[in-house]
N, C-alpha and C positions, 0 to 999 in steps of 0.2 A: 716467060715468067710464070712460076709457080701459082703464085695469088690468081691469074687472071681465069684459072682451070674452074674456080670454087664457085663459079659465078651463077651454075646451075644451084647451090645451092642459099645462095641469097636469091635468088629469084619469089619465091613465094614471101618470104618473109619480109625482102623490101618493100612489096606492094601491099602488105600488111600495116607494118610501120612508115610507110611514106607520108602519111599525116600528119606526125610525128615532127617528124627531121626536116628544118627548113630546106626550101631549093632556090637553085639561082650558087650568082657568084656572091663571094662578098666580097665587101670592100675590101679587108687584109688582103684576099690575094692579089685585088688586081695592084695595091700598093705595091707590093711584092713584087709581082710581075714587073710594071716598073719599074723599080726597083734596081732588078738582076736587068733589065734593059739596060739603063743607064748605066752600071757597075760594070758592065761589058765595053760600052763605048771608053771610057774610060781606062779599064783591067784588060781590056782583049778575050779575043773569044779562044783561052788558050787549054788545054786537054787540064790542068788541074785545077783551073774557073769554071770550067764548066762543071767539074766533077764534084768540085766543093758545093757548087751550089746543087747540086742534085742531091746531096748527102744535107745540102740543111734542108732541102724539103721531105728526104726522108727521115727528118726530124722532126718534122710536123705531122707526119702521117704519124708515126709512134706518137705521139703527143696526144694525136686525136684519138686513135684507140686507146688509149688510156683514159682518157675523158668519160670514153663510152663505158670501157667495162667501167669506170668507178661509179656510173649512173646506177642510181635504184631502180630505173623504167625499165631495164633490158629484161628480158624473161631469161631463164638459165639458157634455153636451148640456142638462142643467140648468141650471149654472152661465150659460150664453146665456139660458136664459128667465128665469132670478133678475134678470139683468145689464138685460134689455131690461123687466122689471118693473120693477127698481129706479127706471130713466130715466123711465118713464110717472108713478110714484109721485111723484120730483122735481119734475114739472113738476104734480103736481100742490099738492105742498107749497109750493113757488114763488107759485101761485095764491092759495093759502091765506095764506101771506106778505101778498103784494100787498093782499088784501082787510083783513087786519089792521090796515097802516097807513093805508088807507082810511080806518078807524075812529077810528083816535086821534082 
């Protein structure tokens, strides 16, 4: 995956802002998680369940970077590596898309 190259350059700056940005899980996802457990035991664990639900949580990843670039806190030169993550991230949701209707 593309995104995961970048990682050199979040490096500095996540340990800059890690004060910042709570850590830990939270509770959404572990509901979440959950969630897609039970909807599995029930749907099966079949190529376009699984698929969908990988595409709704690259739904929430876009969600999140949106959050962030609309923050006032971000400094620009962040706000460029969120913006050109976000675009890698898309295209990679996009994929994830594609492959879903593959399944149907």
């Amino acid at each position: 995956m593309k995104a995961g190259r970048s990682a050199p350059r979040w490096a500095g700056s996540c340990k800059r802002w890690a004060r910042i940005f709570p850590r830990g899980r939270r509770p959404s996802g572990s509901i979440h998680r959950a969630w897609l457990e039970l909807k599995a035991t029930f749907t099966g664990h079949g190529r376009h369940a699984i698929l969908a639900s990988c595409e709704y949580g690259e739904d929430a990843i876009q969600k999140a970077y949106e959050s962030a670039l609309s923050g006032e806190h971000l400094p620009e030169y962040l706000s460029t590596i969120v913006l050109q993550e976000k675009t890698e991230l898309r295209a990679v949701h996009d994929e994830i898309r594609a492959l879903r209707d593959q399944a149907a």
